[in-house]
N, C-alpha and C positions, 0 to 999 in steps of 0.2 A: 552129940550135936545132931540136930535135924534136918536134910535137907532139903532145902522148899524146891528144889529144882531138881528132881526124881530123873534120870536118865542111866536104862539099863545098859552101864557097862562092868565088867567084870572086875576085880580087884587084879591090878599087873597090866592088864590092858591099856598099853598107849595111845591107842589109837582107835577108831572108829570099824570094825569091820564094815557095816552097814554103807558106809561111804569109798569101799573100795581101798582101804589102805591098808598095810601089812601090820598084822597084831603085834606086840611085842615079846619078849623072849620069853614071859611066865604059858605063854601059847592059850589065855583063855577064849572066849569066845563069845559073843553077844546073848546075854537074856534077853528071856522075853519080857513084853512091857513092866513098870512098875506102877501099880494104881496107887494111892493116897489111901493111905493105913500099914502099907504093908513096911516092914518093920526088919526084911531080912538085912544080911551081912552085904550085900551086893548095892544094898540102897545107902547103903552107909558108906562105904569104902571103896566112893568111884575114882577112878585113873583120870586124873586132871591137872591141866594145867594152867590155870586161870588168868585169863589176859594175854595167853598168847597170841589171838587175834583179838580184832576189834569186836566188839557188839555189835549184832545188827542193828540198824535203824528203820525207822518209819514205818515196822509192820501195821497193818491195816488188813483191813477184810475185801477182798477182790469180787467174791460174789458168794451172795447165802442163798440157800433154795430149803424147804422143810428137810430138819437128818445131814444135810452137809452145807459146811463150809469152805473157800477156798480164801487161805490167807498168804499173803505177800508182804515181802520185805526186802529194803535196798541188798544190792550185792556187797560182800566186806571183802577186799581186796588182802589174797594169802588166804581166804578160806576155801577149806577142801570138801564141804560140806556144809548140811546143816540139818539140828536139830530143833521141831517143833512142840513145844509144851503145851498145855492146857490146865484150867484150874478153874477152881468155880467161886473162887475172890481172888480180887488185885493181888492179896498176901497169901492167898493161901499156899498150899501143896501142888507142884504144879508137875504133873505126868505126859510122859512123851507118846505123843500121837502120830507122827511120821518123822522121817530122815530124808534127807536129799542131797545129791550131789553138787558138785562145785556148781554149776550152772542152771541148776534149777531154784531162784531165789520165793519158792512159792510151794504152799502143798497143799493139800485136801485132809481136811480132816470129816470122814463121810459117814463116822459113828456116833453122832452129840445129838440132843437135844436142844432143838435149836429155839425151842420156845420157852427156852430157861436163858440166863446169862451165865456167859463162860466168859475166861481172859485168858491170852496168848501170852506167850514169850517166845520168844527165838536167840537159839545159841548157836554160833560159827565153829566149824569144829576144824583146828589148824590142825599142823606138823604134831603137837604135841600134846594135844588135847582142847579142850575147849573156850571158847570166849565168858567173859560172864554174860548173865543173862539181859537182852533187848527190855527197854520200856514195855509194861504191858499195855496191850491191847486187849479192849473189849469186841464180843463178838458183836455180829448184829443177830435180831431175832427175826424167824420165818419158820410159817406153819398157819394152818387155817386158823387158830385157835389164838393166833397174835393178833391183834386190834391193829387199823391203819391205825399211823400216829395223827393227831388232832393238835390244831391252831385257833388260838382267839378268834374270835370272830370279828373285831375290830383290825384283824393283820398285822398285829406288833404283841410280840413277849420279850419283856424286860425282866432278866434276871439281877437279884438281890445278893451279890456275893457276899461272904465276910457273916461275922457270930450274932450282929447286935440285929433287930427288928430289922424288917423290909418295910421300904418305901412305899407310900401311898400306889395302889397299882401294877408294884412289881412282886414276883415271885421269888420268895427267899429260897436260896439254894446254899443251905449250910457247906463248911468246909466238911462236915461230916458225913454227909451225905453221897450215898454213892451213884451212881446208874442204878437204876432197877427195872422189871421187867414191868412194873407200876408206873413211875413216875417218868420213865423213858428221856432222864436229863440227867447228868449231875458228872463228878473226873472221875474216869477210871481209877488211878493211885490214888487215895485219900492220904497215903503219907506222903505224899508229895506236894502237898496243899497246907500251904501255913497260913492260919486267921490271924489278923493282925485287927486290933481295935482303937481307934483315932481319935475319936469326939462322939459328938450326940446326934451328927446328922444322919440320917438312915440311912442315907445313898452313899456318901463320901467318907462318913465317919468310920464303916467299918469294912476293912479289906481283905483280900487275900494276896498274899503271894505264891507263884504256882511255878512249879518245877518240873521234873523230867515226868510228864504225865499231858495228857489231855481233857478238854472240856467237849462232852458229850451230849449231844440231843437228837433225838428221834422228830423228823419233822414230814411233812407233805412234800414231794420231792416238787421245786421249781426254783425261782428264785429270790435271793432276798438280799438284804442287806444289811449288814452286819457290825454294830458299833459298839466299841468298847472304853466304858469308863477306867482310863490306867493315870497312875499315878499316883503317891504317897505325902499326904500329910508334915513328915518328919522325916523323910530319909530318899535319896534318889531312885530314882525308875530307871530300869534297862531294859527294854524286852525288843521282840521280834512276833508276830505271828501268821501263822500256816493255817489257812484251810481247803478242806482236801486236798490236803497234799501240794497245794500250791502258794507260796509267799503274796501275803497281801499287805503286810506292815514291815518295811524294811528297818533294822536296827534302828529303836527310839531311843535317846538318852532324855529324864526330863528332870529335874532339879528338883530336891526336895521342895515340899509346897506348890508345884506346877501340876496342873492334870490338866489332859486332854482327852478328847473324845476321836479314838480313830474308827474310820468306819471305811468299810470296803465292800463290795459285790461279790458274790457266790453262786453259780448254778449247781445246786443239789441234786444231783441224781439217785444214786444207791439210799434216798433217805434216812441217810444219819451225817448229822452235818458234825465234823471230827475239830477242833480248833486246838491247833500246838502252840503254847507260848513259849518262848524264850531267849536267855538272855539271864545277864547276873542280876536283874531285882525285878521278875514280871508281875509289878503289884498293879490290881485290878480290883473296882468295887462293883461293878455291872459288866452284863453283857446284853442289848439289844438286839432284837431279832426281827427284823420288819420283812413282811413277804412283801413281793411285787406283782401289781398286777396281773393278769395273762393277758398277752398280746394276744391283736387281731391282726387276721391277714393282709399284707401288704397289696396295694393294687397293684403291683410289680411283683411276682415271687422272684425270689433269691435261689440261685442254686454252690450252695458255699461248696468250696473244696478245702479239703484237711492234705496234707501228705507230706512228701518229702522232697528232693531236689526234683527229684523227675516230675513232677508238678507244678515246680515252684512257676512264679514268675518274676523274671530277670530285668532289670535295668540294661539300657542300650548300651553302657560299659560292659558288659558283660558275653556281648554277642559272638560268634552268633550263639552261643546258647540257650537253652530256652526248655521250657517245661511243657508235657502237655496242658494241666491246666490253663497256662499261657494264651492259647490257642482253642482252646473250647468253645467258646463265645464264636467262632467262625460257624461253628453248625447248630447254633442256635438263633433262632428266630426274635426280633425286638420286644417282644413279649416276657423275657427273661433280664434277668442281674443276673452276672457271672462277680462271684466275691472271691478270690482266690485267697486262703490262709494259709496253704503249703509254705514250706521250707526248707532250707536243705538242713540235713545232720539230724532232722528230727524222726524220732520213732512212733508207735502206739502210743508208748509207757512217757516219753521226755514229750511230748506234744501237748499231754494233760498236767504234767509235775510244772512245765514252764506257763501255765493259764492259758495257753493256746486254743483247746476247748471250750475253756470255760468265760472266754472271749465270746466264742462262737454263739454258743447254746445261750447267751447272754441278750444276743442280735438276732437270733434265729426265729423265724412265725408260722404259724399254721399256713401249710401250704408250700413252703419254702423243700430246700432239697438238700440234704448234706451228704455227699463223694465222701469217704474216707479211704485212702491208699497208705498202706503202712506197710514194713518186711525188709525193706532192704537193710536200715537201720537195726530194726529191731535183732539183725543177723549180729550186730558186731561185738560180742561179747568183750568187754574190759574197758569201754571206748567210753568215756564219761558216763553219763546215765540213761544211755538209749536204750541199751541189752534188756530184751521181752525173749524169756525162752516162749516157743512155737506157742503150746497150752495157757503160757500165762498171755502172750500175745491176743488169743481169740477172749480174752476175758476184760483186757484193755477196749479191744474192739465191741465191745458187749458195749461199754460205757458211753461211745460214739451214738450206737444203736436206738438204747434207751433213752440217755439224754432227748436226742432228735422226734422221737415218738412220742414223747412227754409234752413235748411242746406242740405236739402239732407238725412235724414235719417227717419227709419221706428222707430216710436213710438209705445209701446204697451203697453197699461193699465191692470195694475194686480189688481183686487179687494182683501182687504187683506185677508192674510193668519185665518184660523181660530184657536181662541184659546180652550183650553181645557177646553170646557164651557158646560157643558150638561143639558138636565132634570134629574134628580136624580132618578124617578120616573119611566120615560122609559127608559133612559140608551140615547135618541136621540140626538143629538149635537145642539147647539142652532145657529142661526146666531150671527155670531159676526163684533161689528159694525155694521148694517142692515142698517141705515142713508149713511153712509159713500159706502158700498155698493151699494145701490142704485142711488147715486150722480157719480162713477166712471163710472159705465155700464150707466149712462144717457147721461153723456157726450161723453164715445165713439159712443154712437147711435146718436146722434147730429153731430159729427165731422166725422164720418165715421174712427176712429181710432179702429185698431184690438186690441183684450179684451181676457185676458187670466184669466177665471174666478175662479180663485184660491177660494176666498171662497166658492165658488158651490163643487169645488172638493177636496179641505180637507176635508171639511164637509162629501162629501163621503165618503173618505177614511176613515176619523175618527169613522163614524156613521159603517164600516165595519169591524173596529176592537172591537170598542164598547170602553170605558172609562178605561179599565183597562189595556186593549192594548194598548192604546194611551200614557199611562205612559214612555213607551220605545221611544216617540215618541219626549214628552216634556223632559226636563230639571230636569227628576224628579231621581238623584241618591243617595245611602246611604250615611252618613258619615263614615268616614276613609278610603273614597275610593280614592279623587284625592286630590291631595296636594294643591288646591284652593281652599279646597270648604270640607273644614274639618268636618262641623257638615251637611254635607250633605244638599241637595236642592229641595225644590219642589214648582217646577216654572210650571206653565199653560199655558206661553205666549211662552218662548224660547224651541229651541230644540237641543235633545243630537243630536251627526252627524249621526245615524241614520236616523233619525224622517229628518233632514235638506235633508238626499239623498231623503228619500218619497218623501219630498214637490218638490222638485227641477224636478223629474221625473214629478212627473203631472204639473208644469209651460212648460216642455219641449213637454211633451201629450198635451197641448194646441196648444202648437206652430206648432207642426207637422201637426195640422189641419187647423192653420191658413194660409192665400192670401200673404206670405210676404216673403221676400229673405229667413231667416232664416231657416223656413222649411224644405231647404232640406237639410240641414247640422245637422239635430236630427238625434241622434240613441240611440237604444237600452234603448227606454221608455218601451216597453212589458213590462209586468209582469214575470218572469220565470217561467215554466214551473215546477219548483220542489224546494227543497231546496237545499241549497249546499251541497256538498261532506265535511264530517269531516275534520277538518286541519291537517297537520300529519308534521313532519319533524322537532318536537321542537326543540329549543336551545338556552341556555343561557347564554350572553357575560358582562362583565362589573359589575359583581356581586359585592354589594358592604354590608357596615353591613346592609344597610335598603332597599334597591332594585337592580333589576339588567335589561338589556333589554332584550325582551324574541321574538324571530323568529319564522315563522315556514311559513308553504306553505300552500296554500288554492286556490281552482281555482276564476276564470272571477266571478261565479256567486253570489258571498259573498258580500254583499254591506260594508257589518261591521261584527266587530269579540269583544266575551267578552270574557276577559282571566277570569278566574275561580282561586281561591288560597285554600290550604288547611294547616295548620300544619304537618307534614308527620306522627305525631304520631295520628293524629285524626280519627276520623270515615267517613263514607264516607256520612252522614249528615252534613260534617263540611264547608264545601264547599261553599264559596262567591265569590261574583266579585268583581275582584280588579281593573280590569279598561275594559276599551272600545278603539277600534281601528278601522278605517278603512281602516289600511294599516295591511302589514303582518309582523309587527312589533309592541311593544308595549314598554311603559315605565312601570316597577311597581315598585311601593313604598309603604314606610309605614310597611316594615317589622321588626323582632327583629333579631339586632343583633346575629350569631354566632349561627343560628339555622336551620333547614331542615323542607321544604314546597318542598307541589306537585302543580305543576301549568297545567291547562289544557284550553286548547280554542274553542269554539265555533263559527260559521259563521252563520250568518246571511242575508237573502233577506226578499222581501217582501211575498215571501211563508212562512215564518218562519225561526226554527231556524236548524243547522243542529246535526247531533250526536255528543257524545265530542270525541275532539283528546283523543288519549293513555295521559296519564300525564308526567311529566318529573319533576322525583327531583332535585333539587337546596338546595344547603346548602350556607346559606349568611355568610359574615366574619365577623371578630370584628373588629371594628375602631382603629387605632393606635394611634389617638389624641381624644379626645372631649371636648370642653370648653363653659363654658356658659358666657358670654357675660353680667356681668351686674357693676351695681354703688358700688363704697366699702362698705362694709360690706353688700352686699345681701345674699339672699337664695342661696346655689347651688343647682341645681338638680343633683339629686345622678349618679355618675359614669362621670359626666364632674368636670372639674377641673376651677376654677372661673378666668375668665379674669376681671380685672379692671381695672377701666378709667387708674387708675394709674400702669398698668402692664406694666412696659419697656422690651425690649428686654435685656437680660443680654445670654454671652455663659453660664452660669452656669441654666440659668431656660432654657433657648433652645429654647423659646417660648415668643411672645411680641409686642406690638407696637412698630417700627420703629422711631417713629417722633410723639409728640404733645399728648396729653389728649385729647380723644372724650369724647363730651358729654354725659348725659343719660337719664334713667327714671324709676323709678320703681312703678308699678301701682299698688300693693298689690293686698292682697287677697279676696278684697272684692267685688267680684262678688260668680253668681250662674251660672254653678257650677264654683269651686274653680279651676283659672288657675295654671298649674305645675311652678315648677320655676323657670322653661325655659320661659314661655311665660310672667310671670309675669312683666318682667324689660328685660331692652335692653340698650346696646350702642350706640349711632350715629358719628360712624367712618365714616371720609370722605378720599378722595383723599392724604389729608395731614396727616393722621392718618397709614398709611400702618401696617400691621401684619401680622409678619413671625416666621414661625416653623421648625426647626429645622429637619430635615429628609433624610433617602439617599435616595440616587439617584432612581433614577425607575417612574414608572407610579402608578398616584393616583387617587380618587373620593372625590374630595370634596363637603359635603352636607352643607345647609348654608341655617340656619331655620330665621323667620324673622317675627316680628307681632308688634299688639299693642292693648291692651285689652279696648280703650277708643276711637280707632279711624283704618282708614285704614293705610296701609305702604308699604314704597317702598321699593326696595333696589336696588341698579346696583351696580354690581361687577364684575372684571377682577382677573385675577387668574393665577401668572406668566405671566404678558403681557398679554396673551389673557380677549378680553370684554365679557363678557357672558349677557352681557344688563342688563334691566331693568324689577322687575317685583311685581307685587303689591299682598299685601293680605288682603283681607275683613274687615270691623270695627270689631274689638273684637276677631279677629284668628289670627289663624299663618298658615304662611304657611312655604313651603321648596324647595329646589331643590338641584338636584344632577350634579352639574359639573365634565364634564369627558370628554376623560379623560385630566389629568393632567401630563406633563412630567417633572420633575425635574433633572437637573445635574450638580446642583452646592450646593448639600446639605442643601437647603433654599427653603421652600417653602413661597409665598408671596401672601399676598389678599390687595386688595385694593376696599376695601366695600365705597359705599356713601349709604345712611341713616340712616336705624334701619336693627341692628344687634342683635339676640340673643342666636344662638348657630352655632357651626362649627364642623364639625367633618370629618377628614382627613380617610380613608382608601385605603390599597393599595394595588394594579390591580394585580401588576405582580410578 
């Protein structure tokens, strides 16, 4: 027997010495490579065990330069390494060109000719020996002597799948036909291509069905769009497909005799546009390829951001935290769009696999500016599909780079942001990520891309406020302060919208120094000169039995403001913070019903903080309704009146579901500590569930508590016709919110709750 899949391991060898594992009891030991011909005992009689992990998937080629290649591949979960093959056909003899350990899902192959066509495999190498071998993958070509690839001149190639003649127009692309370094189109696997023949129509009559392989062309990098004739004559359609690496056609099922034309958007960078079909029947008689225009500059340029939570920008549920991105647009001048695309959980590598990029580079125009911050994700190796080791990392960010160039716009590398990580010892900040950082700054020194070295300058700021200061900076606030985030937070990574204006001022301090359009449209990065002027002009509207919104005026130089609460009978040690604001305005909650509190505010810059406002007493009202929300016969918490599944509306209770039995839950008391009996158990009213109470006419505040002691929960609800959204609360809390106002003039007030509901309480404005 022959093995097409040549990997020098010994006869007795269980295991991989090259990957760091202990050889097996015959003691032999790793030869050296095996090339295609050779014919010894060692090529014949390897130590294997086949399928003990999985295959890898999705190898592709990361970046080619003339003489090397660097190919990447998903991580296989249980592999202790990995082998990379090479061959010069889909079938042929395929010879090992590197090894890599469990965490490097990528390697260089830096000996090939790169202006020939070669195809990859990649094998997983477990506990016991190896996976079978990965789909292959074709390389790309590069070298003076490779021609740019060439498009119609009309901006549309329509390919002719399938045995029988090609359509008027379109280019046949047999199933036998491979890639070549001539024809620069055609599937890598040709046995994975089955022609199927239908009738006499040229386009429709003759098909292919395509399997664990891909459809390959060499194209002019930009963008296009991409449409595919799928469906069968005689037999049912199943497919799915991928290009570059990101899903544009989610599972189609289409009836024998049905076809359709799916078509979807692609920004082509690396110039070989890759398309994976699949699915149990991916039958296909064309593939369409229409380029798009090139954009012109917007009379507004764009400055997009890519990244991850520390970028993101947060919904007001969310607060106070907040990304720098978020906050960017504060030191830029009306001359700019701030488009923020961050998010949280995303890496280099899951940013572009999830179309994030290819979003971007889609909307992007000469003139424009695209931020890219990636590393902290890219750090977390096992963790769905973010893990970018360091190397494969700056090659993802290559993609960012290029893309943005291609089109016309100015790229700049942010090294990340630093997290609240110190010596304990000296109180110094530590680098964070230092792999990751050094792989960003090496590639913009490579590529001559401008570099906004954010971890160099948190780290300063951070190491100038010292660790205790930096609390204000991160995510670190009490419990009972914001109604998300009940038992309080201390996070090292995110930041409150303070800490988010710091960082955003020193990305925009970078830029003001850097060679690039945006520069001159920064302002007001300075440090100020003092601290703010005390806030003065308090006032409070909306007051309801648990909070009210509170005003007041503050000059320019306040980045952020902490409102302060007191009981009114307290001392003047009683004094906490009840929330955070960067506007001159704020929400508070969280208070008791039908009582009197002093509330006072504070501004804040990066000098500090400033003296407090005069205070201003607030006396909150009593609720006219309260009901707690649970399954019959629960707990009530004292002072709400119990709704049950089974509580109809009647005119004599004035109070009730409309329509149907929602479901419930009641999760007891068995946690630590003991939840109230409000959070205990909950309703799950939906849309068909409505609940109305009974009340005059006037304006209201409706509060509308909501949790689940075993998991997270949602809730969206409208209130009288109006939507008030959707909004979530943590595993094991509650959260609340206070809708307002509320106008009523039909003696009926109405909520139409969808998920987990646990309490409600009406008070009223006017």
């Amino acid at each position: 027997m022959v093995n097409r899949f040549r990997t020098p391991l010994t006869a007795g060898a269980s295991v991989l010495t090259a990957v760091g594992l202990i050889l097996g009891s015959a003691g032999g030991t790793a030869a050296g490579p095996t090339h295609a011909g050779d014919a010894g005992a060692d090529a014949e009689t390897v130590a294997q065990a086949e399928g003990v992990v999985a295959a890898p998937e999705s190898v592709r080629v990361a970046h080619a330069e003339p003489g090397s290649l660097d190919i990447r591949w998903d991580e296989v979960s249980g592999a202790q390494g990995y082998v990379l093959l090479r061959a010069d056909s889909a079938d042929g003899d395929y010879v090992e060109v590197a090894r890599t350990g469990a965490r490097e899902v990528f390697a260089t192959d830096d000996d090939v000719d790169t202006t020939a066509v070669h195809y990859y495999r990649v094998r997983a190498v477990g506990a016991e020996g190896l996976s079978e071998p990965s789909a292959a993958a074709v390389g790309r070509l590069a070298g003076d002597s490779v021609p740019e690839p060439t498009f119609p001149e009309d901006g549309s190639l329509t390919l002719d799948l399938g045995p029988g003649r090609a359509a008027e127009g379109a280019v046949a692309l047999r199933p036998g036909s491979p890639y070549t370094a001539q024809s620069r189109v055609g599937f890598v696997d040709l046995e994975e291509v089955t022609p199927l023949h239908r009738g006499q129509d040229p386009l429709s009559g003759d098909l292919v069905t395509v399997g664990e392989t891909e459809l390959v062309a060499d194209l002019p990098v930009g963008d296009y769009t991409v449409t595919v004739a799928a469906g069968d004559p005689e037999a049912p359609a199943d497919l799915a497909i991928t290009a570059e690496q990101v899903q544009k056609v989610e599972p189609t099922r289409l009836a024998a005799g049905e076809t359709r034309e799916l078509a979807f958007d692609a920004a082509l960078v690396d110039g070989q546009l890759n398309l994976e079909f699949s699915g149990e029947a991916a039958t296909i008689s064309a593939v369409t390829i229409t380029a798009h225009d090139e954009r012109e500059a917007a009379e507004t340029p764009t400055a997009y951001l890519t990244g991850d939570s520390t970028v993101q920008t947060y919904a007001e549920a969310y607060a106070p935290q907040a990304g720098w991105g978020q906050m960017f647009g504060r030191f830029l001048d009306d001359g700019v769009v701030v488009d923020n695309h961050a998010i949280g959980g995303r890496s280099s590598k899951n940013f572009i696999s999830q179309g994030r990029l290819d979003s971007v580079l889609r909307q992007i125009r000469p003139g424009d500016t695209l931020y890219v911050q990636f590393g902290h994700n890219d750090n977390t190796y096992g963790v769905d599909d973010r893990y970018a080791a360091p190397a494969d990392y700056r090659n993802y960010l290559r993609t960012y780079v290029e893309g943005a160039r291609q089109r016309g716009a100015t790229p700049i590398l942010v090294t990340p942001v630093s997290r609240r990580d110190f010596d304990p010892a000296t109180g110094a900040f530590n680098v964070s990520f230092p792999e990751y950082v050094e792989q960003a700054t090496a590639l913009a020194e490579e590529t001559g891309t401008p570099l906004v070295d954010l971890a160099a300058s948190s780290r300063a700021y951070l190491d100038q406020i010292g660790p205790e200061g930096a609390k204000s900076v991160f995510l670190w606030v009490p419990s009972g302060v914001y109604p998300n985030r009940p038992d309080g937070t201390q996070d090292d990574t995110h930041f409150q919208e303070y800490g988010a204006i710091q960082m955003a001022r020193l990305v925009a301090e970078d830029t003001a120094a850097l060679d690039v359009p945006l520069a001159e449209h920064v302002v007001d990065v300075e440090a100020p000169a003092e601290v703010p002027a005390a806030p003065s002009d308090l006032r409070a509207e909306g007051v309801t039995a648990s909070g009210l919104t509170l005003h007041w005026a503050s000059g320019d130089a306040a980045d952020a403001h902490r409102v302060q609460v007191k009981p009114s009978s307290a001392g003047e040690g009683a004094w906490s913070l009840a929330t955070t604001s960067t506007e001159q305005r704020a929400e508070v909650s969280g208070l008791e019903q039908d009582a009197s509190y002093d509330l006072r505010v504070v501004a804040v810059n990066a000098r500090g903080a400033s003296e407090t406002s005069e205070p201003l007493t607030v006396a909150t009202r009593a609720p006219r309704h309260s009901f707690d929300f649970q399954l019959s016969g629960g707990s009530t918490m004292d002072g709400f009146a119990p709704v049950e599944e089974t509580t109809a509306y009647t005119v004599e209770r004035g109070y009730g579901f409309l329509a149907g039995e929602p479901d419930g839950r009641d999760r007891g008391a068995d946690f630590a500590p003991a939840p109230s009996d409000l959070a205990r158990d909950f309703l799950l009213p939906s849309a068909e569930t409505p609940f109305a109470v009974d009340v005059p006419d006037g304006t209201y505040a409706v509060r509308v508590i909501w949790g689940d002691m075993l998991g997270t929960a949602r809730l969206d609800v409208a209130v009288e016709g109006e939507d008030f959204g959707a909004a979530n609360a943590g595993r094991g809390a509650t959260s609340s919110r206070v809708l307002r106002p509320v106008e009523v003039d039909d003696g009926q007030l109405t909520i139409e709750a969808e998920g987990w509901l646990n309490g409600v309480e009406i008070t009223r404005l006017d």
